[in-house]
N, C-alpha and C positions, 0 to 999 in steps of 0.2 A: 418512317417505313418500319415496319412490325416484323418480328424475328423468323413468323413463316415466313415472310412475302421474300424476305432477301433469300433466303436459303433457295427459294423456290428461281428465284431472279435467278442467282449465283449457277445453278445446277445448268438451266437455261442458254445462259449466257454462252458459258463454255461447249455445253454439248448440240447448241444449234448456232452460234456467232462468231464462234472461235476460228478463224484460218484450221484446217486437216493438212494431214499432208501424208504422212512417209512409212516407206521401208529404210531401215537405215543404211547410207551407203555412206562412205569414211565418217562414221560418226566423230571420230575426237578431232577430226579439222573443224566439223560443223560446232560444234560444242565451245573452241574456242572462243575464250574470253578478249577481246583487242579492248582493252581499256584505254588506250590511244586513241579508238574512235570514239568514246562515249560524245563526247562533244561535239556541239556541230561543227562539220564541215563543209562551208559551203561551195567545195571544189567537188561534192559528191557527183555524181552521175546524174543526169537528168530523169530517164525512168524511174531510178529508186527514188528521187524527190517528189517525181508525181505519184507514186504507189507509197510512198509514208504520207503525203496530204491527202492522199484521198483514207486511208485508214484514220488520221484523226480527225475528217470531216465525219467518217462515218461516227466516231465516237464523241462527237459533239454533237449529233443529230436529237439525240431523243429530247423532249421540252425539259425545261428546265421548272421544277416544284416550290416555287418562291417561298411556299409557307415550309415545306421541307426543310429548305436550306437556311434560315430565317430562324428556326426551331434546334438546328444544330449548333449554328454558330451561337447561340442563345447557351445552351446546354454542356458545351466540351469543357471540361476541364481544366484547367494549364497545363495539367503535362500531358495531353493533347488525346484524352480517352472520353466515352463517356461514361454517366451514370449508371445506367439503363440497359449495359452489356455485361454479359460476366463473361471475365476476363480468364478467371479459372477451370473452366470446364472445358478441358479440349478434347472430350471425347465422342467414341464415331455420332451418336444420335447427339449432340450437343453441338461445341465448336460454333457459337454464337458472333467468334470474331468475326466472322463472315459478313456481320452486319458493320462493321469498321470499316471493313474493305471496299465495300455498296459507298458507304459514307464519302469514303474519303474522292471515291469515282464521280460521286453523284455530288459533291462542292467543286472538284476540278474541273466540271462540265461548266458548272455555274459561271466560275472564275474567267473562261475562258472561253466560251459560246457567244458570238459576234451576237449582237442584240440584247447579252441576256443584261438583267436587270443588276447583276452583281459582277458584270465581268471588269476583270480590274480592281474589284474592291479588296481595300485595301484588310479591312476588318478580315472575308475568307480567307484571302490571302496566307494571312497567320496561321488563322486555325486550319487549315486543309495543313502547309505545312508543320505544324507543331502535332497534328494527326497521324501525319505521316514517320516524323519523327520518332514519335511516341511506336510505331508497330515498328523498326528498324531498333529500334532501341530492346525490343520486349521479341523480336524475330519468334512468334507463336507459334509452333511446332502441333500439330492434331495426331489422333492418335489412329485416323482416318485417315493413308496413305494419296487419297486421291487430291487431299484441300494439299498436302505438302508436295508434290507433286504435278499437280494443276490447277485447282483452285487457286490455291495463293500465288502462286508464280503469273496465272492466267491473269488476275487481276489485277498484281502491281505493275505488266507491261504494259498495259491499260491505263494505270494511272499516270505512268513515268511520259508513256506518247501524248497525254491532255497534259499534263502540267508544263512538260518537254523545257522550255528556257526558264522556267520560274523555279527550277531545283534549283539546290546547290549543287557542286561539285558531289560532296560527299552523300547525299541523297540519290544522286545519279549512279552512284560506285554500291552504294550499298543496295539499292532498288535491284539495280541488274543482278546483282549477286542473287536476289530473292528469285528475281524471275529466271534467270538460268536454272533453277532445280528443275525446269519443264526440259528433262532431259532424254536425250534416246536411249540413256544409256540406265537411266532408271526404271525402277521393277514395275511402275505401272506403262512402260512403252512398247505395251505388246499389238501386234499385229490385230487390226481392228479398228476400233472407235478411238480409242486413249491415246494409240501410237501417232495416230494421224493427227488427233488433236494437238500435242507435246509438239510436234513437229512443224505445227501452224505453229505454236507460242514462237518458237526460233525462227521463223520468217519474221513476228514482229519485233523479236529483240533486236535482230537485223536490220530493221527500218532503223529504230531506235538508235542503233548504236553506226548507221550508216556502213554498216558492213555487208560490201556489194558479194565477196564470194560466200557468203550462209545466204543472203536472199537469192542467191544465183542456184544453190545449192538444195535448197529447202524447196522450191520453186521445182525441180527437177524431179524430186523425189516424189512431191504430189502427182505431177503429171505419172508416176511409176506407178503410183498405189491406187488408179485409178484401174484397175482391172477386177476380173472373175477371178475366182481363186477359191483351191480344197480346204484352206483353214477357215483361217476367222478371217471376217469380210464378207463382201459385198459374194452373193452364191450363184451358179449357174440358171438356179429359174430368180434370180434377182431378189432373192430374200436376202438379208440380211443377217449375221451371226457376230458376234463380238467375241463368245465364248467359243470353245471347242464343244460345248455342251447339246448341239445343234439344238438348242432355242431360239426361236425368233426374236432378232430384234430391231426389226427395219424402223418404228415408231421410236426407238429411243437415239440408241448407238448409231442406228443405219440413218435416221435424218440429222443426227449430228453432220456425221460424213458429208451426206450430199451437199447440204447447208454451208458448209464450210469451204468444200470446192467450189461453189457458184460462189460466193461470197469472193474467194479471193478472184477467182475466173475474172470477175466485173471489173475487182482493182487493178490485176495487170494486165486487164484488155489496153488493144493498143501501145505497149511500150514490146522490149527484146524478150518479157519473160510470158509472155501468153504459153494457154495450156493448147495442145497441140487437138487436133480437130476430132480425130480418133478419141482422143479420153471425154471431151465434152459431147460425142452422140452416146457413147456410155452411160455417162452421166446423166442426160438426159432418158435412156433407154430405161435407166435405175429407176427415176426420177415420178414419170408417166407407168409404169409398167408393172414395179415395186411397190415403193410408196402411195401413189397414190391409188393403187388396184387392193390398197391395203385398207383405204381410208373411204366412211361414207361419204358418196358422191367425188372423189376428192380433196374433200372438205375437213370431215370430223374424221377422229383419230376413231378406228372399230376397236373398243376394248379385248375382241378375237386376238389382238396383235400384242397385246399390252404382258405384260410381267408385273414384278410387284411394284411397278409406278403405280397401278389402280388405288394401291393406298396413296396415292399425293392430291392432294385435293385439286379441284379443275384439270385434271391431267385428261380430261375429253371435250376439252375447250377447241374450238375451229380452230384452225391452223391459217395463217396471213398466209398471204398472196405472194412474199417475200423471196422466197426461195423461185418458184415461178417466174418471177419477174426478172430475177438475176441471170435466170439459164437463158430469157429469152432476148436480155442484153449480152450475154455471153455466147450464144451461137444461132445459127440460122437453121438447126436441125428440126422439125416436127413443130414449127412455131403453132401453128395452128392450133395441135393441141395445148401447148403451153398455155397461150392466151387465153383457152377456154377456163382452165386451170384460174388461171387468175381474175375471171370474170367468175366464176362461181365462186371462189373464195371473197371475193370483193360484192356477190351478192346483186351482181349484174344483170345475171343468164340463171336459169333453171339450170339442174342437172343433164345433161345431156348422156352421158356416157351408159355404155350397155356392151359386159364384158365379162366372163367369167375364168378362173385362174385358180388352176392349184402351185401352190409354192412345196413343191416336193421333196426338196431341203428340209423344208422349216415345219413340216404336216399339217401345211395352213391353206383352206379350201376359202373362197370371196366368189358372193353373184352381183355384181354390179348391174344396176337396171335404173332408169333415168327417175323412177319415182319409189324406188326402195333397195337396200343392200341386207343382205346377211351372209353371212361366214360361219366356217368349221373349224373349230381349235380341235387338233388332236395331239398324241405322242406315238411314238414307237420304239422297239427296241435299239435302235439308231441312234438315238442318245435318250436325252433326260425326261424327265414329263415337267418340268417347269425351271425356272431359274432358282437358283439361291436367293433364301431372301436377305443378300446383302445389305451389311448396314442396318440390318432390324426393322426392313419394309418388306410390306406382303406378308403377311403372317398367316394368312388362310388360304394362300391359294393351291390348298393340296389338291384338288380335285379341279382347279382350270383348265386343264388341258384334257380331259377324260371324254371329249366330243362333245366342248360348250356349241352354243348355238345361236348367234345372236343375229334377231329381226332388228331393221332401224327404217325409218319413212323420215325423222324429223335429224336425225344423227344426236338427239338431245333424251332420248329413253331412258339411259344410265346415269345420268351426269348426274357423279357427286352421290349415287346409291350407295356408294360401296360400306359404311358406316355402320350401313342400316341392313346391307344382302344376309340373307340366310346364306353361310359360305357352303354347306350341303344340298341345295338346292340353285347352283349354277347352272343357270338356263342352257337345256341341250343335254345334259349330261345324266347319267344311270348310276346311283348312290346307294351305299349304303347309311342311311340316317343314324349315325351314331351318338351315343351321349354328346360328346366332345370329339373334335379334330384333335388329332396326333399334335407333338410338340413342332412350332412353328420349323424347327432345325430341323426336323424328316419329311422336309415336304418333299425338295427334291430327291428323285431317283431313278436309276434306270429303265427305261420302259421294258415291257415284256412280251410284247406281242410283234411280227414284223409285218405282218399282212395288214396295215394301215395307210390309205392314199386315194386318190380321188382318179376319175380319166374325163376328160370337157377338153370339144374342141374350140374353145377360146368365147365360145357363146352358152353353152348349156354344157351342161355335167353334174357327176355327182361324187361324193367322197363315201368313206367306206372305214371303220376301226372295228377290227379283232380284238374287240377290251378285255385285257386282262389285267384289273387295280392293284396298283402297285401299292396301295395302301389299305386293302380289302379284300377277301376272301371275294371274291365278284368276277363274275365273266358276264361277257354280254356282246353280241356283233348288232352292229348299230349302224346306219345308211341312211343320208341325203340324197333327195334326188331334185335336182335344181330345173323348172319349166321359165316359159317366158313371164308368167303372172301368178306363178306359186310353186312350192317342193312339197314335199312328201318328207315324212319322216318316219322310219322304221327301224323296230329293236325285234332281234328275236334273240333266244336260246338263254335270256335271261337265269341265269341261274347265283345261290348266293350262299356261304355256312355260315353266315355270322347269325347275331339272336337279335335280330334287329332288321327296322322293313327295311326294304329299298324301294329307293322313287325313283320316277324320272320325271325329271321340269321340263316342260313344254317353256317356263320364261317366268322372270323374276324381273320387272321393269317398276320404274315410276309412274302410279295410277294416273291415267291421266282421264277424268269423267268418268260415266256410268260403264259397268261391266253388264252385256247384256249374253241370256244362254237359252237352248234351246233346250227342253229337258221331257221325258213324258209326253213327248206332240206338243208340250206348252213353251211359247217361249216369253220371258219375264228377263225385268232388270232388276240385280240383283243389291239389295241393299249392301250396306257398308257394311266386313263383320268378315266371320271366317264360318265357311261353305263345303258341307260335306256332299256331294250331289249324285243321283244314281242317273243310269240310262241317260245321260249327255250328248243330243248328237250335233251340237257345236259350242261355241265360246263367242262372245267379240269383246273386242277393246282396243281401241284407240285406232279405230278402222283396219283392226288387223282380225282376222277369224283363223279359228282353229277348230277345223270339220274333223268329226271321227267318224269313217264309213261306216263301223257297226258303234251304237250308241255304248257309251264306256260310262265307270262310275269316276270320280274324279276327286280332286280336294282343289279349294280356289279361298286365297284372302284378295279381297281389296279393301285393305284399313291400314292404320300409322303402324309402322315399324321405328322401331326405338335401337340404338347403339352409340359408338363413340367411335373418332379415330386410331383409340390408344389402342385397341383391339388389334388393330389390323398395320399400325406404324408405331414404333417406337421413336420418334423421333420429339425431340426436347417439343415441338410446335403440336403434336398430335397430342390433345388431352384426352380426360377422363367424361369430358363435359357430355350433355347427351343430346344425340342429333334427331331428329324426326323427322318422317317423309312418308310420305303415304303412296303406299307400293302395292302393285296387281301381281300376283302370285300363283302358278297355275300347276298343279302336278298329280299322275299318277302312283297310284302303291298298290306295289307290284306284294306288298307283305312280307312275311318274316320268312328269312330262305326257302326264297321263289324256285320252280325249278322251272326251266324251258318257259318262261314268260314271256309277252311278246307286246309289242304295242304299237300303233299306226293311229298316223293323222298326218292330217295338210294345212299348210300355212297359206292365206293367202293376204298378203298386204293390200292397201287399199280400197276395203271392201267397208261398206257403211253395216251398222246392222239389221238396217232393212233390207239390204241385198246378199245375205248370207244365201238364204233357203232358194231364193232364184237360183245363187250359183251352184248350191248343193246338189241339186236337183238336175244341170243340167255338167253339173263336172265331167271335166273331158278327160277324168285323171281313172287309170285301170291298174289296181295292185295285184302283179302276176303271180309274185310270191311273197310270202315273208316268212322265211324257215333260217335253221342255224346255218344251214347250208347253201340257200339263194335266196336272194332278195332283189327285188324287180318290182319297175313300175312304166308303162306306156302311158304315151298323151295321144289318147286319140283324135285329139284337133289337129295336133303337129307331126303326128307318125313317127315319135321321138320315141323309144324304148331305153331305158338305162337298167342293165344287168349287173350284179354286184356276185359272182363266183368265187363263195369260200373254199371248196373242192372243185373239182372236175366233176361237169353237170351238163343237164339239159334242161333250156327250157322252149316251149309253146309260144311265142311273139304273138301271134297272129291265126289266122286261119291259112297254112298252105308255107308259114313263116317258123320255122323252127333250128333255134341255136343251139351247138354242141362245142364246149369249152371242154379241154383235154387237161386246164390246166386250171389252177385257181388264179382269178384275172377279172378284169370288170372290164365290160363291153358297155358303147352307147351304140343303137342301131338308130339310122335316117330312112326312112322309106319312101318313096312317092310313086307316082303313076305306072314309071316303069321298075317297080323293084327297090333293090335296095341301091341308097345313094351314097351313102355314106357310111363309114364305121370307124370308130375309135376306140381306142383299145389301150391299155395298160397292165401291170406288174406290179401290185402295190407291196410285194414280199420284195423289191428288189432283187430276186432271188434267181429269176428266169433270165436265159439267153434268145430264149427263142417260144413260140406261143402259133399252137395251132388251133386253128374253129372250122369248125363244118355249120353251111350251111344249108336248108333244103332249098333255099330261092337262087336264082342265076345270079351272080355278080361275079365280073372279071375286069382285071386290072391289075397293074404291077406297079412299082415304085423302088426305091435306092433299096428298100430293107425289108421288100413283103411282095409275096405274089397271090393274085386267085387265082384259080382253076376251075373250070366248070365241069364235070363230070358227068353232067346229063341227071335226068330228073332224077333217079334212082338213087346216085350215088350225092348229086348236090352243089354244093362249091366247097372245096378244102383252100382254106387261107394260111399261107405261112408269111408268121410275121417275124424278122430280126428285131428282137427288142430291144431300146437304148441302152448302152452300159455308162460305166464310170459315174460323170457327175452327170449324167442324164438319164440315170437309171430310175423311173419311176415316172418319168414324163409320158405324155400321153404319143400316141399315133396315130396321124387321122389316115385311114384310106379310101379312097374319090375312089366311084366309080366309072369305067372307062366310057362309059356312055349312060350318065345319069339322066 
């Protein structure tokens, strides 16, 4: 196994396999060492017997690699190392012991895996213990707080539960000691990803060492840390946060968590320590709601969610069915969707789902639709505009979160681009094209605008950023507006000082066939090459179009792009070597400090390029405004309006349909036969208590936290809405008409 592939495993293993657990409650009882029980006891308790055999069935499970293991024992050493690792580098991008630790897990599987070809043998035998030996002996210290702290600790409890009767005494004494630094009381066991995980490590040193009051205990503590909460954790609209930094991280940190609770959920189903029925609809509410409203189809991980994993290579590989399948053996809650969940991931069932979600926490807007997804990365002054690139990963993602914008039909468009991305031209987003990006160390900071958020009643919506670049003299207010079978995208007020153009990407994907465009009433497929083009009034590629209402000049490559991973990962696996991919490349320039520049187009998935100019032609999409101060767009097939209010405005819906916001706010209007039906409504400054609109159409009705009023044709209907506060402050309001 190869030095990326473990490290990648190693990362894996712990932050999606690893038992979660805790807040810490009497940590230094839980932490105690009983070396009295390291040995077995077989007077132990019946549960904890069947919750330690089922954890090391589970770690006997995966196949056993005959030529792997065949190839090691061939290769170690005598004093139980190999050739092929360096053993001196233990620093954070380095720390290769990590391939020891694989080793010595992946020959204890062999040794001891009912069927396998080597179990018993007496030859592993040796070497896995003279392996083992050898790291107790050399106890490798990184310079990387995470491997001393949970990596190494995670893995050697791991190896101590497969080898389990074929230690010695003294392996058994020294191992635990290793895997105790997975401690509550250590600096990485903060509330989050890391504490929960440290705290699963102690439920298995507990199997291990047959000590019923820490598995009794660690067990308890899970079931606590399954809640909502204002820090780090799991957040009120179910986003995810590890940091206090309010960045997303339900794809990393937050499916760690889930993963780990179902995980253990499965193993002490059935005995006295099951999780109580309240944490696992949570769980599952995270599960369905979060994670997977995060993920295309529920399947592929949307790079929208991602931080600087994008530099780890396959990090938008589909995600197993595994976590899925564990909640649906662990509760009886929402089965239905679970299962669907695991027939798509398993490739069973199409897409089914059709669902839209702002995560208001995290400034992360998702349209889920059964035959294509895309999402809105934004920031605000509410916290950072991207993660730290920890560890010397992510090194270009200064501009990720500046209102990227990512289309998916196959969830396979990105994978593995990243090598090769122009990191200035991150699809969705409004740049300044600079020589160079700032030093990888300034990419994080705090945002500066607070008027950034979306409003969707759970079906359609749209999001909304007041961009002011934290890394560029740049402003720009920028708006999605999300339909049943396509959005809208609009910038106005563009403005910029630097001496340098600014663009905005419509999309930077992997080419996939001919690029076809409609240009001068002509429309041609464009050869392979980089494409200056005037009066463009649409795009296609890869059955996706991009309509401009009024015909725009444009720039477009579809040819190989050349890079490396060392660019974007400092880590010992990421080289210099040069990667190649032939990539479709689409964007506007706006020029060298634009003032008040503006730009509009529509997305529409699933569209061939024979069937552009029929839909062009018969588009049901009406842009009401696009000014620095409103921006709007109606569907006239759906009588769906979506209003985006920088200030207090008015605007025109309709014939006979006129909105008046008192306050800066985004409105969706519903219409039908009789008037209006619907309205939803939001506060994306977090800033408001309260939010009033006048209408000229009749609509009455009242609700916990808003009333209409009808006033008569003259005056209209006046709406008072109480707006959510605390950790619900930016959520949307839907209000029903009382007789739609």
């Amino acid at each position: 196994m190869n030095y990326k592939s473990v490290c990648l495993l190693s990362f894996y293993c712990y932050v999606y396999l690893l038992p979660l657990g805790a807040v810490a409650h009497n940590k230094s009882e839980i932490l105690k060492s009983n070396t009295e029980n390291i040995a077995p006891d077989k007077t132990a308790n019946a549960d904890l017997e069947k919750i330690r055999t089922r954890i090391i069935e589970d770690l006997l499970e995966p196949a056993v690699k005959e030529g792997e293991i065949t190839q090691l024992i061939k290769t170690i050493k005598p004093d139980g190392s190999w050739p092929n690792i360096n053993y001196q580098d233990v620093s954070r991008t380095g720390f290769q012991h990590s391939e020891h630790l694989q080793n010595m897990l992946d020959m204890g599987r062999a040794l001891k895996k009912p069927g396998s070809k080597f179990q018993g043998n007496p030859e592993l035998k040796k070497a896995v213990s003279a392996a083992l030996d050898f790291w107790l002996k050399h106890d490798f210290i990184c310079d990387n707080w995470w491997w001393n702290e949970m990596g190494t600790p995670g893995h050697m409890i791991n190896i101590l539960l497969v080898l389990d009767t074929d230690l010695t005494p003294t392996q058994r004494e020294k191992g635990l000691k290793i895997a105790n630094r997975a401690s509550l009381e250590a600096f990485g066991a903060r509330p989050g990803g890391d504490l929960i995980q440290i705290a699963a490590m102690l439920g298995k040193q507990g199997l291990f060492a047959r000590d019923e009051q820490v598995v009794e205990k660690v067990v308890r503590v899970m079931a606590d840390e399954i809640k909502v909460t204002t820090g780090r954790g799991l957040k009120p609209d179910l986003s995810f946060h590890h940091r206090t930094d309010n960045v997303i991280s339900t794809l990393s940190y937050g499916t760690g968590y889930a993963s780990s609770f179902a995980y253990w959920a499965v193993k002490i189903a059935g005995t006295k320590y099951t999780l109580p029925e309240s944490a696992m609809k949570l769980l599952v509410d995270y599960f369905l709601d979060g994670i997977c409203q995060s993920m295309v189809y529920g399947r592929y991980p949307d790079l929208g969610a991602k931080n600087r994993d994008l530099s780890r290579k396959d990090i938008l590989s589909p995600a197993s069915a595994e976590l899925a399948q564990n909640l649906l053996l662990a509760s009886n809650y929402r089965r239905d969707e679970l299962a669907d969940i695991v027939k798509i991931r398993q490739g069973e069932i199409k897409p089914n789902l059709a669902r839209t979600h702002f995560f208001w926490h995290s400034e992360y807007f998702t349209h889920q639709r059964p035959n294509y997804f895309a999402s809105v990365r934004m920031h605000s002054s509410r916290g950072n505009n991207m993660e730290e690139p920890h560890n010397e990963e992510g090194l270009k993602n200064h501009h990720f979160a500046d209102g990227s914008n990512f289309i998916s039909r196959t969830g396979q468009e990105y994978f593995n681009i990243f090598p090769v991305w122009d990191w200035q031209k991150i699809p969705g987003t409004t740049v300044v094209q600079k020589p160079a990006l700032p030093h990888w160390k300034q990419i994080a900071k705090k945002g500066k605008s607070d008027f950034v958020g979306g409003v969707t009643d759970g079906n359609l919506g749209a999001a909304a950023i007041d961009l002011t670049s934290v890394h560029d003299p740049l402003k720009a207010r920028k708006a999605w507006f999300f339909f049943e079978n396509e959005y809208v995208c609009l910038g106005a007020g563009i403005t910029a000082e630097a001496d340098y153009p600014v663009a905005t990407t419509l999309n930077q994907s992997l080419l996939n066939q001919q690029v076809t465009v409609k240009r001068n009433n002509q429309k041609e497929t464009l050869p392979s090459g980089e494409h200056t083009l005037d009066k463009v009034s649409w795009v296609a590629h890869d059955n996706i179009a991009y309509i401009f209402p009024t015909p725009t000049a444009l720039h477009l490559k579809n040819n190989t792009a050349t890079g490396n991973w060392r660019e974007i990962n400092h880590h010992t696996w990421a080289t210099t070597k040069e990667v190649k991919k032939d990539v479709f490349k689409v964007w506007l320039d706006h020029g060298i400090k634009p003032q008040n520049a503006s730009y509009a187009y529509i997305v529409v998935p699933n569209l061939a390029a024979a069937q552009v100019e029929a839909y062009r032609k018969k588009a049901p999409l009406e842009i009401l405004a696009n000014t620095p101060e409103l921006q709007a767009v109606n569907n006239k097939a759906t009588n769906v309006s979506q209003i985006v209010f920088y200030q207090p405005g008015k605007i025109n819906i309709s014939k006979g349909l006129t909105l008046t916001a008192q306050s800066p706010c985004m409105v969706m209007v519903q219409t039908g036969k009789n008037g209006i039906q619907k309205l939803t409504v939001s506060d994306p400054s977090r800033k408001l208590q309260s939010l009033q609109l006048n209408i000229t159409s009749r609509f009455e009705g009242t609700g916990d936290n808003w009333q209409a009023n009808w006033q008569g044709k003259k005056e209209g209907t006046t709406i008072q809405v109480k707006l959510p506060a605390d950790g619900l402050a930016g959520q949307s309001m839907v209000l029903e008409a009382k007789n739609k």
